[in-house]
C-alpha positions in Angstrom: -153.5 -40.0 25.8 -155.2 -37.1 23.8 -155.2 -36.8 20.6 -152.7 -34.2 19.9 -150.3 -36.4 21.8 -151.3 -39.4 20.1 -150.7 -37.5 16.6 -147.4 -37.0 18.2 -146.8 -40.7 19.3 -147.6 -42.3 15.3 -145.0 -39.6 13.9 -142.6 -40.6 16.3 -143.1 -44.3 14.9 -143.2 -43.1 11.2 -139.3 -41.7 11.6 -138.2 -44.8 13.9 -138.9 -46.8 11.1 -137.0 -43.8 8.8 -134.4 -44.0 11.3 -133.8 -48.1 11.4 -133.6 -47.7 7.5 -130.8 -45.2 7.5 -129.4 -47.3 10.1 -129.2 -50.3 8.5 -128.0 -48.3 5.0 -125.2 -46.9 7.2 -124.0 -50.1 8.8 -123.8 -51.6 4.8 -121.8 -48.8 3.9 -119.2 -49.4 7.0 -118.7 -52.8 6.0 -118.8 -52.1 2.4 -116.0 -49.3 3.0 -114.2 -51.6 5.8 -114.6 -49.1 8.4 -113.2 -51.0 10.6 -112.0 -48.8 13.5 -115.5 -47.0 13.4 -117.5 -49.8 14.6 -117.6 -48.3 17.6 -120.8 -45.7 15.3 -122.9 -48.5 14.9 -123.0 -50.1 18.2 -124.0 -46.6 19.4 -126.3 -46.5 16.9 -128.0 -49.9 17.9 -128.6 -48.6 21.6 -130.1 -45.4 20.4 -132.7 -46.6 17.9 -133.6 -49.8 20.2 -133.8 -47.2 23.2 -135.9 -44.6 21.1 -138.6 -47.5 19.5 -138.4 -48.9 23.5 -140.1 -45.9 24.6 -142.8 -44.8 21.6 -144.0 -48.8 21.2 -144.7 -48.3 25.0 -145.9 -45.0 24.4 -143.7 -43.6 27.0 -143.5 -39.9 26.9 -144.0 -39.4 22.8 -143.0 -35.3 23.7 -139.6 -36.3 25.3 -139.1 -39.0 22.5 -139.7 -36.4 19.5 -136.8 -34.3 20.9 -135.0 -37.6 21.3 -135.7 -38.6 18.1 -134.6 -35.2 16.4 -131.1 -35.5 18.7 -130.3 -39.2 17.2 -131.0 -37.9 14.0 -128.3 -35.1 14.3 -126.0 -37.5 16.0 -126.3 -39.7 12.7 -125.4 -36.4 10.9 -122.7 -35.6 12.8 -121.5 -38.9 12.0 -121.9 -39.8 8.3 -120.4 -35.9 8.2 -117.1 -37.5 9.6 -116.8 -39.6 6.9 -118.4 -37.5 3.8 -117.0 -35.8 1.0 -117.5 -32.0 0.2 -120.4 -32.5 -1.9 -122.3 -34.7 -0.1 -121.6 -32.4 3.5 -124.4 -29.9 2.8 -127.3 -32.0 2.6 -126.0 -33.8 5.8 -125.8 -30.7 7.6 -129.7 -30.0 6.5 -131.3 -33.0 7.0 -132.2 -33.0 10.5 -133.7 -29.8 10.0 -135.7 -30.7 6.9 -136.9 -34.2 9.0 -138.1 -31.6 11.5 -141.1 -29.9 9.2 -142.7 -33.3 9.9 -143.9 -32.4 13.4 -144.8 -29.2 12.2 -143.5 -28.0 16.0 -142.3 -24.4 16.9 -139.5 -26.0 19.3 -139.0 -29.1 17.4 -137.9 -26.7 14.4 -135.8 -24.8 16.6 -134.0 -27.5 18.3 -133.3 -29.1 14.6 -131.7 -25.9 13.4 -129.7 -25.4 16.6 -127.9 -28.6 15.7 -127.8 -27.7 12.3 -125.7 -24.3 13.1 -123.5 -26.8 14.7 -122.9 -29.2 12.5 -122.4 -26.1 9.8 -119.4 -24.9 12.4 -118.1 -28.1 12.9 -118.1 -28.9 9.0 -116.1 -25.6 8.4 -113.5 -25.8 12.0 -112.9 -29.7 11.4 -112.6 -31.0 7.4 -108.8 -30.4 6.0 -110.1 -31.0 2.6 -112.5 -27.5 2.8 -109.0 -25.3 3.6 -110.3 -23.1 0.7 -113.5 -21.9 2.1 -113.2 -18.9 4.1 -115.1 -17.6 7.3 -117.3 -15.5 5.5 -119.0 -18.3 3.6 -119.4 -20.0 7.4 -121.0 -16.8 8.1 -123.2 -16.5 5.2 -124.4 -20.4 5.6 -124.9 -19.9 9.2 -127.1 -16.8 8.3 -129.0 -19.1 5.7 -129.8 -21.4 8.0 -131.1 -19.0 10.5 -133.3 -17.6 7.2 -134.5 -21.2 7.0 -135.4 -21.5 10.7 -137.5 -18.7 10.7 -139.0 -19.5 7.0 -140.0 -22.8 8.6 -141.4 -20.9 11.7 -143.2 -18.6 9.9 -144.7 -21.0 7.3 -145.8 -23.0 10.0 -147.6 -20.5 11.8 -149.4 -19.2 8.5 -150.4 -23.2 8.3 -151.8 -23.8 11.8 -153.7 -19.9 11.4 -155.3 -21.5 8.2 -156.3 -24.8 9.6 -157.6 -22.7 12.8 -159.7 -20.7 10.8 -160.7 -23.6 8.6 -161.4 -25.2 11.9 -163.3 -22.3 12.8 -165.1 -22.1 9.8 -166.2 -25.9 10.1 -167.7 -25.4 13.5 -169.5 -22.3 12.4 -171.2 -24.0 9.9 -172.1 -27.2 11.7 -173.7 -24.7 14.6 -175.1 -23.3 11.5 -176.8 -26.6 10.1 -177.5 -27.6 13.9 -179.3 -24.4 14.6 -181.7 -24.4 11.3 -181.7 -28.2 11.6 -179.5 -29.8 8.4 -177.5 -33.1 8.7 -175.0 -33.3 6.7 -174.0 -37.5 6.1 -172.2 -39.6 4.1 -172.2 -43.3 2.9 -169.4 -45.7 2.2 -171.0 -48.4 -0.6 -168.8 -50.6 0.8 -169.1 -50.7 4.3 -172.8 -50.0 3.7 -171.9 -47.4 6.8 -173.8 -44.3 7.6 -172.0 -41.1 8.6 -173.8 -38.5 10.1 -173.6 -34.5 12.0 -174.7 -34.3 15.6 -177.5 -33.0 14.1 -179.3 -36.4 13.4 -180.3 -36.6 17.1 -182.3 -33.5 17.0 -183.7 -34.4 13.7 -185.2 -38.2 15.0 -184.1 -38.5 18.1 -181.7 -40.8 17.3 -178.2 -40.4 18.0 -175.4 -40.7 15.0 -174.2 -43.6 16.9 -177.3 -46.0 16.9 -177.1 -45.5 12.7 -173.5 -47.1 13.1 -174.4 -49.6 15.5 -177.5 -50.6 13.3 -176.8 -50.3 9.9 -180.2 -50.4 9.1 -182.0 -48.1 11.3 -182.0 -45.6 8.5 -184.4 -47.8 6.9 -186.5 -48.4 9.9 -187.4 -44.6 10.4 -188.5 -44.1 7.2 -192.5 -44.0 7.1 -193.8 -46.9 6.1 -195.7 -45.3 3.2 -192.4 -43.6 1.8 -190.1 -46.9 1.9 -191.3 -48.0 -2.0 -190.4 -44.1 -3.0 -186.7 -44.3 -1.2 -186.2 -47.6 -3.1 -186.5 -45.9 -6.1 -184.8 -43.1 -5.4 -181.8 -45.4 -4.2 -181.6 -47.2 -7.4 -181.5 -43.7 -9.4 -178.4 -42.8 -6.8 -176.9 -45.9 -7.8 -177.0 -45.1 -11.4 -174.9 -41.8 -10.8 -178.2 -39.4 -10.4 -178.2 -36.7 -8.0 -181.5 -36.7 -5.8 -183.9 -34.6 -4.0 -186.6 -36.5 -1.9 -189.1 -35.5 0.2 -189.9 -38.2 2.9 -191.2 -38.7 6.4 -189.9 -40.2 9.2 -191.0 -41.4 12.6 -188.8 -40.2 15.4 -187.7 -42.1 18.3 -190.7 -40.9 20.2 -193.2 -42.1 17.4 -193.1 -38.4 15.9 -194.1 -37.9 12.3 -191.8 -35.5 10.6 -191.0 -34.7 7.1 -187.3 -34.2 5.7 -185.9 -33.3 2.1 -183.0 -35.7 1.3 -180.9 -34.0 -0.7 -177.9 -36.6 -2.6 -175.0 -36.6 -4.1 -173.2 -40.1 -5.3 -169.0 -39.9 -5.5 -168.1 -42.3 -8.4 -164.7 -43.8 -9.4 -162.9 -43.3 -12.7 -165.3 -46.4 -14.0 -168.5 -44.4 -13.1 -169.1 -46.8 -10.2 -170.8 -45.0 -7.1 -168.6 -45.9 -4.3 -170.2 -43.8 -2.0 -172.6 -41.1 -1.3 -173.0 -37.7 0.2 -175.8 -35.6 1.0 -177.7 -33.3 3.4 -181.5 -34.1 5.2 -183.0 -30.4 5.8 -185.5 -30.7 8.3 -188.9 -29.4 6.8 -191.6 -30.7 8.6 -192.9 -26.8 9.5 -193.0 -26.0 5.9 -194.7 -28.7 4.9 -197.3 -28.5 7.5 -197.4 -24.9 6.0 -198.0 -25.8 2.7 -200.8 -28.1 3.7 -202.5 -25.8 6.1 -202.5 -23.3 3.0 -203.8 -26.4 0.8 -206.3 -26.8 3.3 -207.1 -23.2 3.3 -207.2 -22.9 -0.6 -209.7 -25.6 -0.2 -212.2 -25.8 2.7 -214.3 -22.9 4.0 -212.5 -21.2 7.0 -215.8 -21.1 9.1 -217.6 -24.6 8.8 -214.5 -26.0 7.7 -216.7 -27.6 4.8 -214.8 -27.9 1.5 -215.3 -25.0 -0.4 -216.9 -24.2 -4.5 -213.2 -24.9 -6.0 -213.0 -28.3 -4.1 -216.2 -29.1 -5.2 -215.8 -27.9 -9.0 -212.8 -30.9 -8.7 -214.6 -33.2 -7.1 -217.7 -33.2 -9.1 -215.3 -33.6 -12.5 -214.0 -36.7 -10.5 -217.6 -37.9 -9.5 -219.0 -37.2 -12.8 -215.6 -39.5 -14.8 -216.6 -42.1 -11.9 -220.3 -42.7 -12.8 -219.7 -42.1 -16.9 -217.5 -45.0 -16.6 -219.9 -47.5 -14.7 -223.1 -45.9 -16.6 -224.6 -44.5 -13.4 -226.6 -41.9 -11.7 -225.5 -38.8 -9.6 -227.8 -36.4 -7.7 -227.1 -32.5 -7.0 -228.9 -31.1 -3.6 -228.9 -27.6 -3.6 -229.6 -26.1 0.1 -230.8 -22.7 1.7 -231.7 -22.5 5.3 -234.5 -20.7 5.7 -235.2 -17.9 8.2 -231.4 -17.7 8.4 -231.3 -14.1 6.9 -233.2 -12.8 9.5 -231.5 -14.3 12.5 -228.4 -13.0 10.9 -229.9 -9.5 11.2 -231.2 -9.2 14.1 -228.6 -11.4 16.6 -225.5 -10.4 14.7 -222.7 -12.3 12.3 -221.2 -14.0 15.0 -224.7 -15.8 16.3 -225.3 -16.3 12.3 -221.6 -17.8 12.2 -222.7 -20.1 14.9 -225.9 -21.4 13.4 -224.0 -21.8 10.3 -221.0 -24.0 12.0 -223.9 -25.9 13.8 -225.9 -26.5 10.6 -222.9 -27.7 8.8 -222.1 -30.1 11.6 -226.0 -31.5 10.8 -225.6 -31.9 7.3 -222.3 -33.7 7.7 -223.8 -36.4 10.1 -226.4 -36.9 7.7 -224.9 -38.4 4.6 -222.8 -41.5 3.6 -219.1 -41.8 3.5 -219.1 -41.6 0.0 -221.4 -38.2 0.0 -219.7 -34.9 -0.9 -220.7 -32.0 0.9 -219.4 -28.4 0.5 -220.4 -24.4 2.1 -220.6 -22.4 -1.3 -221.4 -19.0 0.7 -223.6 -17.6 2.7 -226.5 -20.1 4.4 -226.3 -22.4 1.2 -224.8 -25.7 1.0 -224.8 -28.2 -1.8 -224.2 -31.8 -1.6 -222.9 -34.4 -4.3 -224.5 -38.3 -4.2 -222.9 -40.9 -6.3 -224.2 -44.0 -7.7 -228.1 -43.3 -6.5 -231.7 -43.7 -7.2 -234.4 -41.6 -6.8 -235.6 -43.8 -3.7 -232.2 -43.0 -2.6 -232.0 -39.3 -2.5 -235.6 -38.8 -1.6 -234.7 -41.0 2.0 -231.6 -38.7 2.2 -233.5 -35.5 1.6 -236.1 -36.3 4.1 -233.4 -37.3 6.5 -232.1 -33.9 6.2 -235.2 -31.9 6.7 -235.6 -34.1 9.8 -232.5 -33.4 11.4 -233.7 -29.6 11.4 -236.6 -30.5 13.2 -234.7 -29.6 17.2 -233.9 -26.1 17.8 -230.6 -24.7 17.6 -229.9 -23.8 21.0 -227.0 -21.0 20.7 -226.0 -18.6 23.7 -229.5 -19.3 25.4 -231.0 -18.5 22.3 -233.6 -21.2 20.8 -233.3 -21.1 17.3 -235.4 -22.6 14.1 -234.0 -23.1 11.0 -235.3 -25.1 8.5 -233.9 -26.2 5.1 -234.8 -25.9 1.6 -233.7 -28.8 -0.9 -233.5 -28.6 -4.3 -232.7 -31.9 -6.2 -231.4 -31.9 -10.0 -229.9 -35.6 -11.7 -227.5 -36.5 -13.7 -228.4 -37.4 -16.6 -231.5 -36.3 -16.8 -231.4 -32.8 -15.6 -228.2 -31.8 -17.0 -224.6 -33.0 -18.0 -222.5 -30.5 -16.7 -221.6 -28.6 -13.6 -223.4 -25.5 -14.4 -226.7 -26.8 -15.9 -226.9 -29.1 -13.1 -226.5 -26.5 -10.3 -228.9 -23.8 -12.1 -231.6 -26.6 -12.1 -231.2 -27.7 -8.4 -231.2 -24.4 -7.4 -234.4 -23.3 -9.2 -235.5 -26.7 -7.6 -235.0 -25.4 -4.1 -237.0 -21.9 -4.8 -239.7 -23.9 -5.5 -239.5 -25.8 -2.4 -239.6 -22.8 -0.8 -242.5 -21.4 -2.7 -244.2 -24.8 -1.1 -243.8 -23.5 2.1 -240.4 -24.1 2.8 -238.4 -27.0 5.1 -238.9 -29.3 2.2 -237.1 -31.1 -0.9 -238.2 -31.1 -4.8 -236.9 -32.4 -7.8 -236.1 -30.7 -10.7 -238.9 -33.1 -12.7 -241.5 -31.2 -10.0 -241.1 -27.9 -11.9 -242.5 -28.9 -15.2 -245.6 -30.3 -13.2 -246.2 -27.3 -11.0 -246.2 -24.9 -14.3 
């Protein structure tokens, strides 16, 4: 059975139940009024509203029982019209057709207010008490009936074009939300059941199914990290706050993505949520936008090194960090020698190599814990936390080492070397700038020392 005729079928059931109620009103009248020789109407009566509820409870033919339906309902008319007075006649004669609108049916409509006509011309040829009306006024009711039919008709029709279009309208939007991936969803407090668009599955893989099937999958797909930031949202949804969280979520295939839960809670007169709605707008490409731009804003294209403005917040982080546990921090400013002329003679793209390769060096050179960043051209400066001297001279001498093989770089064989220039906080300076300027002056004078070398800032004052 489809749906329509299922609709179909529960209306049918609805007006049995009117129709055993009119019944039984009717037979207490007869009795009440000692209609004695009209028994004959309520046996008749019987058999048609056992025969009609035979065939819907078995779901027999629910098309063929509507029309059935609407005929027992006129013959009831036709009936109770034999027996009523003048002013009760016209609402007789109308009811069938009103009980008709129900089904909201083109023929169902037309069928009722073929019967009506009848039961208009059989009011007017057959009640002796009614002498006074005239043809004219059978006439004009018959032509009001006819206005009512089409009324009905035409009122319908505007109805099912609006729903059609609403319809319409629905679908359009849902292959809207599908096609830029949005769920829309709801949640019954009670039931503590999920409801969501088709476009859940193409969102994590799941379908909206498995959510009613396992009420708490929801939870399960939620990263792990997120789960303490949803708990808190959820109680703030509770309390009658609208929402907008940013979460991620791990697909059916393992897949990492990132949603924005946007949330709505539907409360009751008392201002208790009893459920809430929402949408989940897939944005797993912005975000990975907005970090590759973070990245970007922060990390030198070429070596991929962090960059002077990562470093400026780094070293205000490094510098809190070793205020607070009274230690010391080392600056080691870094030129690569000889890279100039390299640069000019093989190119920018064999300098960009050396400069990726270099960088690479550096990196495998230092701690975890060591901060290294590309501030331009060939020079490099390096942050070291919580250090000695005996420290950062080990380090430095590390990194000259590391220089010692050539850079081998489209068959070319390449030597760089680096300068180092070594300043300390706090005895070379307190701040970014005085301790940059002093490890860099440092590293000029390791250069002035022949180059491929490191020396402190303290060196300086000797060598004057």
């Amino acid at each position: 059975m489809d749906k329509r005729v299922k609709i179909i079928n529960n209306k049918n059931k609805l007006l049995i139940r009117t129709l055993w109620g009119i019944y039984f009103v009717s037979m207490n009248l007869f009795f009440i009024k000692s209609y004695d020789n009209n028994i004959i109407y309520l046996f008749i009566g019987f058999i048609l509203c056992t025969v009609i509820s035979v065939l819907s409870y078995y779901k027999i033919r629910p098309i063929f029982v509507t029309y059935f339906i609407i005929s027992v309902f006129s013959i009831g008319s036709f009936f109770l019209l034999k027996e009523s007075h003048i002013f009760s006649s016209m609402s007789i004669i109308w009811f069938t057709l009103i009980i008709s609108s129900f089904y909201e049916n083109y023929k169902v409509i037309f069928l009722s207010g073929i019967y009506s006509i009848i039961l208009s011309i059989y009011f007017f040829y057959n009640k002796g008490q009614i002498d006074s009306v005239s043809y004219t006024d059978l006439i004009y009711l018959i032509l009001l009936e006819i206005f009512i039919i089409i009324h009905m008709i035409l009122n319908l029709k505007i109805n099912k074009n609006a729903r059609m279009e609403e319809k319409k309208n629905e679908e359009l939007l849902k292959s809207i939300l599908d096609s830029v991936n949005i769920v829309s969803w709801n949640f019954d407090v009670e039931t503590k059941e999920f409801t969501f668009s088709e476009g859940i599955n193409k969102i994590s893989g799941y379908k909206k199914q498995d959510f009613k099937e396992n009420i708490n999958l929801w939870r399960e797909v939620v990263h792990p990290k997120d789960r303490e930031n949803i708990k808190k949202a959820i109680k703030d949804i509770y309390n009658g706050k609208s929402k907008v969280v940013e979460t991620r979520i791990i697909t059916k295939k393992g897949l990492e993505k990132w949603i924005q839960i946007r949330t709505i809670p539907n409360v009751d007169n008392y201002k208790k949520v009893i459920g809430i709605n929402g949408v989940i707008i897939d944005i797993t490409d912005r975000k990975y936008a907005e970090e590759k731009i973070k990245y970007m804003a922060y990390h030198d294209v070429l070596t991929e090194l962090p960059n002077r403005i990562h470093f400026n917040n780094q070293f205000i982080k490094i510098l809190s960090e070793v205020k607070q546990k009274n230690q010391k921090m080392a600056v080691l400013f870094i030129d690569l020698d000889k890279f100039k002329n390299i640069n000019d003679t093989l190119g920018h793209n064999m300098g960009d190599l050396l400069l990726k390769q270099a960088a690479n060096r550096l990196k495998k050179s230092l701690r975890e814990t060591d901060f290294i960043c590309r501030i331009g051209g060939d020079e490099f400066i390096i942050l070291l936390k919580d250090i000695t001297k005996e420290h950062v001279k080990k380090l430095a001498q590390r990194i000259v080492n590391t220089f010692k093989d050539p850079f081998i770089l489209n068959k070319h064989i390449l030597f760089v070397t680096p300068s180092i220039g070594i300043s300390i906080y706090p005895d070379n300076g307190i701040d970014i700038e005085t301790l940059i300027k002093n490890a860099d002056d440092a590293m000029y004078l390791a250069k002035k020392k022949g180059k491929n070398n490191y020396q402190f800032f303290d060196s300086i004052k000797e060598n004057i």
